[in-house]
BALUM-218002 format. One record per residue (C-alpha): residue number from 1; residue in one letter; x, y, z. Coordinates in steps of 0.001 Angstrom, whole numbers. Layout:
% residues N
  nr rest      px      py      pz
 NUM    A       X       Y       Z
...
% end
This chain:
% residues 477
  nr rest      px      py      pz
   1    X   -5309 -104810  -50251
   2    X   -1411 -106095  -51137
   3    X    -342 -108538  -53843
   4    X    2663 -109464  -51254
   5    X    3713 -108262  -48136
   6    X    6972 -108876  -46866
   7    X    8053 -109060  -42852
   8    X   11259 -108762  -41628
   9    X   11630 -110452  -38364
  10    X    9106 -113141  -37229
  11    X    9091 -113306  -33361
  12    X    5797 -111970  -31678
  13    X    4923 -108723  -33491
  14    X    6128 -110156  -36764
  15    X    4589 -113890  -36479
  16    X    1111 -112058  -35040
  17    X     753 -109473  -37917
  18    X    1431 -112208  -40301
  19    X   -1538 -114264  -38721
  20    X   -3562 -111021  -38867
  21    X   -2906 -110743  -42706
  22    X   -3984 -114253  -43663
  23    X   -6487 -114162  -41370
  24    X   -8147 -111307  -42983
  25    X   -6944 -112025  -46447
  26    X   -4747 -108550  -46629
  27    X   -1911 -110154  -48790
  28    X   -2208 -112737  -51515
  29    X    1235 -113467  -50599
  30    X    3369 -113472  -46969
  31    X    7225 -113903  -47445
  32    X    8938 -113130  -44839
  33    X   13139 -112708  -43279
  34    X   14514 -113431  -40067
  35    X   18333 -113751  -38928
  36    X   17522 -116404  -36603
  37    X   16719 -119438  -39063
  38    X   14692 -121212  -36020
  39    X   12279 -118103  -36014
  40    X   12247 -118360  -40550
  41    X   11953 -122074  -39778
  42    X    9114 -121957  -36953
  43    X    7143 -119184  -38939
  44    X    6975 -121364  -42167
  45    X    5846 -124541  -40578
  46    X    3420 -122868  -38638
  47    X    1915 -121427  -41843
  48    X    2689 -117619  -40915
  49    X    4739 -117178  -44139
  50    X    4276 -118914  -47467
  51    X    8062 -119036  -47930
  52    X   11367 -117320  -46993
  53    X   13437 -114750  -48803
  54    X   16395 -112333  -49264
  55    X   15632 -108557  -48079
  56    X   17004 -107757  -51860
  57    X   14145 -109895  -53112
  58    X   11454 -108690  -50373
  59    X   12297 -104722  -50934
  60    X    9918 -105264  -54313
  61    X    6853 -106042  -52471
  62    X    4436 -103026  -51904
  63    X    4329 -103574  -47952
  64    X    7439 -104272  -45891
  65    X    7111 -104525  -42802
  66    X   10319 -103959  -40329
  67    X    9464 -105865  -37081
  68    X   13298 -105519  -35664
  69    X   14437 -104188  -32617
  70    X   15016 -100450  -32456
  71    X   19002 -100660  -32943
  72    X   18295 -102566  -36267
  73    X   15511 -100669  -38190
  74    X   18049  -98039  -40210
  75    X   20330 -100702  -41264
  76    X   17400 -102483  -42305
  77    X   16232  -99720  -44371
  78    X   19104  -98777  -45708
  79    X   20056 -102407  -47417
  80    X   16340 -102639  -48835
  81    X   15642  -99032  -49701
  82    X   17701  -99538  -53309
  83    X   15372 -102266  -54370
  84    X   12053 -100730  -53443
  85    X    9528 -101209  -55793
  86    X    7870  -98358  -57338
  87    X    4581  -98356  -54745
  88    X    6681 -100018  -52050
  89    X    5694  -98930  -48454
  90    X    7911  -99425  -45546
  91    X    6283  -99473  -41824
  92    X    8340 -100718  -38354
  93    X    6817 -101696  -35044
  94    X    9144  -99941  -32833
  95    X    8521  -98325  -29450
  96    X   10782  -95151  -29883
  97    X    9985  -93094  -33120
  98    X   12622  -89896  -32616
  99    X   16048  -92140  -33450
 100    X   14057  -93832  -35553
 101    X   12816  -91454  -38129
 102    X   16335  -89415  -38004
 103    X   17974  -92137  -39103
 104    X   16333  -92801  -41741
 105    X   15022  -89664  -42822
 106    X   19326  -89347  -44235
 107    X   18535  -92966  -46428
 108    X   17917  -93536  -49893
 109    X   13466  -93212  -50677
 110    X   12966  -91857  -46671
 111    X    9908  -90729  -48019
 112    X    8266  -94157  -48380
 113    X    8850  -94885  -44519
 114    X    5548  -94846  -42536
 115    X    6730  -94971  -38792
 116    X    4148  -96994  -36885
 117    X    4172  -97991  -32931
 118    X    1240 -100944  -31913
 119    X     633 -100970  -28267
 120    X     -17 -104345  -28328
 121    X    2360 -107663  -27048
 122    X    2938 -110087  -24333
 123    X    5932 -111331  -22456
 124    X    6649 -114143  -24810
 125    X    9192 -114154  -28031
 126    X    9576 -115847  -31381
 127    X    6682 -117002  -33716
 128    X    5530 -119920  -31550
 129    X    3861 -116895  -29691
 130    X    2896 -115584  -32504
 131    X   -1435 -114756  -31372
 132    X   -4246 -114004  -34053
 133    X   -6371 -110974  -33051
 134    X   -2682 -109770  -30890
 135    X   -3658 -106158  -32544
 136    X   -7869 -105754  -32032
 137    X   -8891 -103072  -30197
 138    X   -5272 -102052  -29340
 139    X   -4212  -98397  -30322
 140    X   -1539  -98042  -33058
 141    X     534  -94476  -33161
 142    X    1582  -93424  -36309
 143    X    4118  -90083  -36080
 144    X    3572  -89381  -39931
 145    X    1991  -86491  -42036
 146    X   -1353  -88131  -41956
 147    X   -2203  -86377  -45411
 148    X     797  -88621  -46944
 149    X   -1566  -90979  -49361
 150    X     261  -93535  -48197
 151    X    -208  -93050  -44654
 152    X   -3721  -93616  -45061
 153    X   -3251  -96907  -47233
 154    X   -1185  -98151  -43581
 155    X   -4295  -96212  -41090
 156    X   -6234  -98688  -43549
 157    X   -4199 -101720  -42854
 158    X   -3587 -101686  -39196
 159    X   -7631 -101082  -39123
 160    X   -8118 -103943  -40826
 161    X   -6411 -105716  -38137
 162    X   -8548 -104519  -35299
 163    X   -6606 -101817  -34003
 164    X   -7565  -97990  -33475
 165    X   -5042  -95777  -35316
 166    X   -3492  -92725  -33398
 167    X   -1680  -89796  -35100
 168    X    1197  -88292  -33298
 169    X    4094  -85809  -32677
 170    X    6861  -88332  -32482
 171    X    8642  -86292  -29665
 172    X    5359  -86599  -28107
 173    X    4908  -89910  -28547
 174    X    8768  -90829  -26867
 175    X    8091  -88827  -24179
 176    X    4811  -90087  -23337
 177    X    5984  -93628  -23763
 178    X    9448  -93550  -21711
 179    X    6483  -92887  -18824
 180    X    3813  -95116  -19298
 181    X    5992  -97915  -21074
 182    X    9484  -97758  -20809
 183    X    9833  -96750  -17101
 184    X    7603  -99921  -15858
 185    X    9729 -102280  -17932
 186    X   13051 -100425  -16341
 187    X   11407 -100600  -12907
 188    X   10937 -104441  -13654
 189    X   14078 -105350  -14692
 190    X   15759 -103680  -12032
 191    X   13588 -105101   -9466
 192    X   13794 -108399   -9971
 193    X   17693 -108286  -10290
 194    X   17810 -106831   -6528
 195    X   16110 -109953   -5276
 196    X   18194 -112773   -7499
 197    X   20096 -115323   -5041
 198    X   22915 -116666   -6972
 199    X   21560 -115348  -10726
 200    X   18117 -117349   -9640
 201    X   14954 -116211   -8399
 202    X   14227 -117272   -4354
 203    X   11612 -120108   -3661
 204    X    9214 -118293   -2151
 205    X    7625 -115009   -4358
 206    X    4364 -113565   -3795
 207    X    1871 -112189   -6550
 208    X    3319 -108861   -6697
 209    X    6908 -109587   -7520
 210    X    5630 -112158   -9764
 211    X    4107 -109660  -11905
 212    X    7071 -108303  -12358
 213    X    8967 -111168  -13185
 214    X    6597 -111373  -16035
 215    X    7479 -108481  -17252
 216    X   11212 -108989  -17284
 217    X   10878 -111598  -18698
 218    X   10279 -109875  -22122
 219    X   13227 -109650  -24743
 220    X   16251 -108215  -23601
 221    X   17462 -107250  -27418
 222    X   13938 -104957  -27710
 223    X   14139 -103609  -24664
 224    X   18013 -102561  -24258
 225    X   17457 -101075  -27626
 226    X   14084  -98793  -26513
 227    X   15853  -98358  -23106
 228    X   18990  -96634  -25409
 229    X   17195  -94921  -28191
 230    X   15155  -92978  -25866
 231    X   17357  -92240  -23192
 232    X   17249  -88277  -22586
 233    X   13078  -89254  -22010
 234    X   13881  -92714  -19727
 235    X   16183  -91075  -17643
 236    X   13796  -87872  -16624
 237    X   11302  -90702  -16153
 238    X   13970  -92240  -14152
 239    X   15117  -89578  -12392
 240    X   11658  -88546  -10763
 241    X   11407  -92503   -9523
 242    X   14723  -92392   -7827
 243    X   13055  -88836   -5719
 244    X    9838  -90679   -5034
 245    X   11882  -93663   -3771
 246    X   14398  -91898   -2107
 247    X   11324  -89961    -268
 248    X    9821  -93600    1016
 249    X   12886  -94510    2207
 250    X   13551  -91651    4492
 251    X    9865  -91986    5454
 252    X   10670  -95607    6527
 253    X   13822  -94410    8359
 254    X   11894  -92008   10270
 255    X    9571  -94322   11541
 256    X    6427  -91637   10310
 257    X    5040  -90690    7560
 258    X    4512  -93978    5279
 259    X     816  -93621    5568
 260    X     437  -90335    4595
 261    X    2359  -91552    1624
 262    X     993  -94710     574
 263    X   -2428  -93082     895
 264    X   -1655  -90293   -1214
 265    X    -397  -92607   -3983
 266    X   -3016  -94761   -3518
 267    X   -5842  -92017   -3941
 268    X   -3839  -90180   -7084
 269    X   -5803  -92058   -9209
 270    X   -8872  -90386   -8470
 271    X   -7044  -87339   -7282
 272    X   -4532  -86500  -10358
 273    X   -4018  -83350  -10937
 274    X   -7485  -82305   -9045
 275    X   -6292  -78846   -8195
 276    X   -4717  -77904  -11402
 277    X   -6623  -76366  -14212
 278    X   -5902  -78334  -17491
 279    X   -7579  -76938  -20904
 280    X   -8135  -79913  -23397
 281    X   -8986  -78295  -27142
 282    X  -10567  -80125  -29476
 283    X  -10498  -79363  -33254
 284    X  -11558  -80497  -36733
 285    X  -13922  -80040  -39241
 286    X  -18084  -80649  -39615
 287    X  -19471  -83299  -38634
 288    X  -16572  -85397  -37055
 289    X  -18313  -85790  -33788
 290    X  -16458  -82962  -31587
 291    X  -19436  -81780  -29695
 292    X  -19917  -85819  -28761
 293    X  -16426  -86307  -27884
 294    X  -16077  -82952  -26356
 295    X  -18981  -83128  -24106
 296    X  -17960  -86739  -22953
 297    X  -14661  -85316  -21891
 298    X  -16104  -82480  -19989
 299    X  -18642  -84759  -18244
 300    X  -15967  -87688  -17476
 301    X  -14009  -85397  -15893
 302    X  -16289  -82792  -14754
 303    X  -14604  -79861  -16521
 304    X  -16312  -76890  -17923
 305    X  -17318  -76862  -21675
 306    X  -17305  -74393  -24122
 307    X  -18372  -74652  -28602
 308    X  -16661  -71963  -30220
 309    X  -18779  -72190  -33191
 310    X  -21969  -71462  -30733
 311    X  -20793  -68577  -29262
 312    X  -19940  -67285  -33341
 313    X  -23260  -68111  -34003
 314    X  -24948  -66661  -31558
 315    X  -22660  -63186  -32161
 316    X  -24350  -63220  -35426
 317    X  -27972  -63518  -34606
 318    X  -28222  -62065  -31172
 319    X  -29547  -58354  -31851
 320    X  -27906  -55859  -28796
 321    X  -25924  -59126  -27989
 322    X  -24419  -58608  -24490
 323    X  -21801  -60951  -24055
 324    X  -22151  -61496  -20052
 325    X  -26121  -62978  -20852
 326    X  -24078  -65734  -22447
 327    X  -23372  -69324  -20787
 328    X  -23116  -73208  -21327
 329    X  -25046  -74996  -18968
 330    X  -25111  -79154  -18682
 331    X  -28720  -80846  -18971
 332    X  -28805  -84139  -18525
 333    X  -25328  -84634  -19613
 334    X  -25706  -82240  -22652
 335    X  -24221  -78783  -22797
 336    X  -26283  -75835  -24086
 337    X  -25656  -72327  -25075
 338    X  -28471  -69701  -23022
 339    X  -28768  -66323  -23194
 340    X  -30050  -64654  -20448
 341    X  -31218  -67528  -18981
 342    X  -32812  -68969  -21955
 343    X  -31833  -71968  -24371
 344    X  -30862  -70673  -27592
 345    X  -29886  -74276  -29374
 346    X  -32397  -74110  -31763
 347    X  -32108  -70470  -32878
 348    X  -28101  -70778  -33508
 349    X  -28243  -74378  -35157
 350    X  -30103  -73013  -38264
 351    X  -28152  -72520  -41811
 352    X  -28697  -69267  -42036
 353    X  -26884  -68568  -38389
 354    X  -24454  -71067  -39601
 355    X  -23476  -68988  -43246
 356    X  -23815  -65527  -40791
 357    X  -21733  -66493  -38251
 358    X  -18924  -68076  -40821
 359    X  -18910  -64565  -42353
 360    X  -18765  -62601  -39146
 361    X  -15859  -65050  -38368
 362    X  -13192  -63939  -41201
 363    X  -12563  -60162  -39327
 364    X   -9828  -60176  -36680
 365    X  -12139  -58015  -34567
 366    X  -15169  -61091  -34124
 367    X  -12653  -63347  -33773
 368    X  -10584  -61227  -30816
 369    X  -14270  -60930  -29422
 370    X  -15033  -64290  -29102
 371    X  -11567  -65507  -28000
 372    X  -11629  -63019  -25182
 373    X  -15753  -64664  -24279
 374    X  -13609  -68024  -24125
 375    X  -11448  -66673  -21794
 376    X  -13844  -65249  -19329
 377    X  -15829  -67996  -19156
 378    X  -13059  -70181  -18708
 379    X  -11409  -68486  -16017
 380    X   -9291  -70370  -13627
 381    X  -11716  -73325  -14165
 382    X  -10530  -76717  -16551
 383    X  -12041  -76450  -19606
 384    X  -12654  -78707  -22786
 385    X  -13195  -76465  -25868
 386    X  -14341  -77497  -28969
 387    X  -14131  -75550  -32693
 388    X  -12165  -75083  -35780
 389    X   -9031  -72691  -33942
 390    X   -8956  -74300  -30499
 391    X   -5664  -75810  -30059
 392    X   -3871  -73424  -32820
 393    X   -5453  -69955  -31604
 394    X   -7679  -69766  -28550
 395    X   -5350  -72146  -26448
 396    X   -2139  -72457  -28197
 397    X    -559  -74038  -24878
 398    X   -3288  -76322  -23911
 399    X   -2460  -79527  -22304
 400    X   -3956  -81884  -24311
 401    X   -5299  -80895  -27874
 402    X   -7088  -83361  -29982
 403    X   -7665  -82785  -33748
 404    X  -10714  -85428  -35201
 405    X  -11321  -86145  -38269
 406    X  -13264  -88872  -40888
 407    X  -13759  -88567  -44654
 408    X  -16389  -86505  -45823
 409    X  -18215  -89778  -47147
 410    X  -19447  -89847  -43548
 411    X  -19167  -86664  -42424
 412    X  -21849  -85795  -44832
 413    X  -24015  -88766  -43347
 414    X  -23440  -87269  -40281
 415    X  -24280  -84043  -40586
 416    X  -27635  -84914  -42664
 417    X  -29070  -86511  -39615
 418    X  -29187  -83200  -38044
 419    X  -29828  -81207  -41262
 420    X  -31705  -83247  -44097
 421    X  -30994  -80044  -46404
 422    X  -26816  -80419  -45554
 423    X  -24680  -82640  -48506
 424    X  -21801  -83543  -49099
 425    X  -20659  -81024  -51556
 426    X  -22048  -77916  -48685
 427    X  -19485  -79534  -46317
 428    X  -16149  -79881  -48781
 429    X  -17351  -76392  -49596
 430    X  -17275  -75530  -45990
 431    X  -13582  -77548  -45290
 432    X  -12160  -75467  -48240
 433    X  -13208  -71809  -46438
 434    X  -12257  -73241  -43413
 435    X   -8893  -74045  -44352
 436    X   -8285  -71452  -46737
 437    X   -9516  -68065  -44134
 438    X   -6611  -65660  -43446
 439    X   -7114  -65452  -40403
 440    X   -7087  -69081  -38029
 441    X   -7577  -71488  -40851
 442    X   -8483  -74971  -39907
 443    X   -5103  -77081  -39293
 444    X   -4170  -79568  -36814
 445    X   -1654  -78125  -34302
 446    X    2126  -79679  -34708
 447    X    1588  -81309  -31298
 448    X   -2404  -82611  -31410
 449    X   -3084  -85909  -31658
 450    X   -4998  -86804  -34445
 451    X   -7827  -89370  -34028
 452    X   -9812  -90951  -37271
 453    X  -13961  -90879  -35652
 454    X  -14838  -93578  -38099
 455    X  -15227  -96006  -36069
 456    X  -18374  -96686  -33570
 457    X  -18591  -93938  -30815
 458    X  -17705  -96354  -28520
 459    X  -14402  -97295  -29882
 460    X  -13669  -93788  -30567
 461    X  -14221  -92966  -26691
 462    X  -12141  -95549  -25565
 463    X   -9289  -94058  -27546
 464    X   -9445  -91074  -26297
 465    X  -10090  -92146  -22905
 466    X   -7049  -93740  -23769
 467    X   -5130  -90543  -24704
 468    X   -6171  -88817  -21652
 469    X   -4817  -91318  -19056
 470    X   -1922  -91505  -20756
 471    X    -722  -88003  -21695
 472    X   -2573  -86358  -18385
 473    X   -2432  -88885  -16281
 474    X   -5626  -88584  -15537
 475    X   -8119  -91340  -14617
 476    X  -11122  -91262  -16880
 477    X  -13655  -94482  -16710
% end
């Protein structure tokens, strides 16, 4: 895929994406830069790099990788970015993307930076921990313009290392992070200082605190950098610890109420946000496996579940259509559209309902019509709804809103299971109108997350099962 790939700074992520690369014959070439010349050293002997070199001389390779801490990735940047080769691309492996991309976006050829994020690591530093297979099945966030050519040659790479490539706003992506990452790692730290005796842990520690000695024991230089860089988002995280502490400890000095909240915490995993209605949209174009992904969503989590393209179609081909004969009920774990009280599936998954109801679907009126259907049906329930305009038009301040998508190589496969007549060229054909209408073209809201469905349903499930925990905090199996 590379001639040469070149990785600056060989502890963990470094030394483990290097193993990934020869292991899966990415490069033909690994050089590779550290300050620390134990960690260049270490990574040679151990085979991780074929040899050593300047960042002037590593800038010409076509993938550089910058596995640095946080604090260290513009300067970085900035001394290589005058010697970038012509098809040079420049990825890092930090865990804060806003500080990040600023920085650099004011450096010499900002445009060849592809800001990447693995979820992936251990406690333990330097190249000796360096682990083959570190990235498979782990989730990688890239906050780029996933059209960028180049962003697709790195969703290419990190897939070739086993991992499952997410696309995200990069404020998103800090804010979500300082919770789920950055605030455990805080907690930990802090923790174990407040039981040191004399700078040393006591002799006696039971499984609990030794989980979180674990975790402090990661690298200080990473983590006071991530702990910095994303501060505004770690100390609202922080902030609304201190309150639920503080609340304990007046519980405990009271003498009542502990139960009440141990037993809350412990049932908010099941529990989260029960009460509150949460809409989850869920765009993209033919054949990328919404209704699948959609349906498992609404099922998983026992929401309500709504096609906007179904409710088009059947607009089109109902004659005296009477909107309140219209509703999605589940059977056997599938959703279909009746109509006074009868399945219409196979009348409205026809071509001909299909070219009707994209026609009906370019006047402001139909789409008003159908929007306001959504809404109705929806009421003050949670919802998942799927289409082309979900996240951008019908629910423009939905919690969660997912955009899928896969190249039309598939797609088309896809889509000719269902339809032997559908081809390839019917379905770019279809993306172009889509994208092109005047009124709620196809795009990807600024703040979905974008998730390639190429891989196997299952993987693609577990990523957004993924999403959902993390963003809503919602448990999902």
């Amino acid at each position: 895929m590379f001639s040469k790939i070149f990785i600056v700074g060989l502890g963990l992520i470094g030394g483990s994406l290097a193993a990934d690369i020869r292991s899966h014959g990415i490069a033909r070439q690994i050089i590779g830069y550290d300050n620390n010349k134990d960690n260049l050293e270490t990574a040679e002997k151990l085979g991780l790099i074929d040899k050593p070199s300047t960042l002037k001389e590593g800038a010409c390779c076509e993938l550089i990788i910058l596995s640095v801490p946080v604090s260290q990735i513009p300067p970085v940047y900035e001394k290589i970015s005058p010697y970038l080769g012509r098809k040079s691309i420049v990825i890092d492996t930090g865990s804060v993307k806003g500080y990040v991309i600023k920085q650099i976006t004011n450096i010499k050829n900002s445009e060849r930076f592809v800001p990447c994020h693995p979820i992936a690591g251990t406690e333990n530093n330097g190249p000796a921990a360096a682990k083959r297979g570190l990235f498979k099945g782990k989730n990688v966030i890239i906050t780029s313009d996933r059209g960028n050519e180049s962003v697709q040659k790195i969703a290419k790479f990190w897939r070739l290392v086993g991992a499952n490539v997410v696309f995200m706003n990069a404020n998103k992506h800090d804010e979500i992070f300082a919770t789920v990452s950055h605030l455990p790692h805080f907690v930990a730290y802090s923790l174990v200082d407040s039981v040191l005796v004399d700078g040393n842990l006591p002799e006696y520690i039971g499984g609990g605190l030794a989980d979180y000695t674990r975790i402090a024991a990661s690298s200080p230089a990473m983590w006071s950098d991530i702990f910095i860089y994303n501060k505004q988002n770690l100390l609202k995280a922080v902030g609304k610890y201190e309150s639920s502490l503080k609340r304990l400890k007046n519980c405990i000095i009271a003498g009542n109420g502990v139960t009440r909240f141990l037993s809350a915490v412990q049932k908010a995993k099941l529990a989260s946000k029960k009460n509150a209605q949460i809409i989850i949209a869920v765009d993209g174009p033919s054949g990328v496996g919404k209704s699948s992904i959609a349906q498992h969503i609404a099922n998983e989590l026992n929401f309500f579940y709504i096609d906007s393209g179904a409710l088009y179609r059947a607009l089109a081909v109902i004659d005296r259509f009477d909107e309140s004969k219209l509703e999605f009920i589940r059977q056997d774990g599938k959703w279909l559209l009746c109509y006074n009280g009868s399945n219409i599936e196979k009348k409205i998954r026809t071509e001909k309902a299909a070219a009707a109801a994209s026609k009906i679907a370019r006047e402001i009126k139909t789409r008003e019509k159908v929007n306001n259907i959504i809404y109705s049906m929806v009421g003050e329930n949670s919802a998942v709804v799927e289409g082309r305009d979900a996240g951008t038009a019908i629910f423009p301040n939905a919690d969660l809103k997912l955009f899928l998508d896969a190249p039309l190589v598939l797609r088309a496969e896809r889509r000719m299971k269902d339809d032997k007549a559908a081809t390839a060229q019917q379905i770019n054909a279809r993306d172009r109108q889509d994208k092109s209408r005047a009124i709620s073209p196809l795009r990807a809201a600024s703040d979905a997350i974008y998730l390639d469905t190429s891989a196997s349903y299952d993987t693609v499930v577990r990523m957004v099962d993924s999403v959902i925990r993390n963003v809503l905090k919602i448990s999902i199996s």
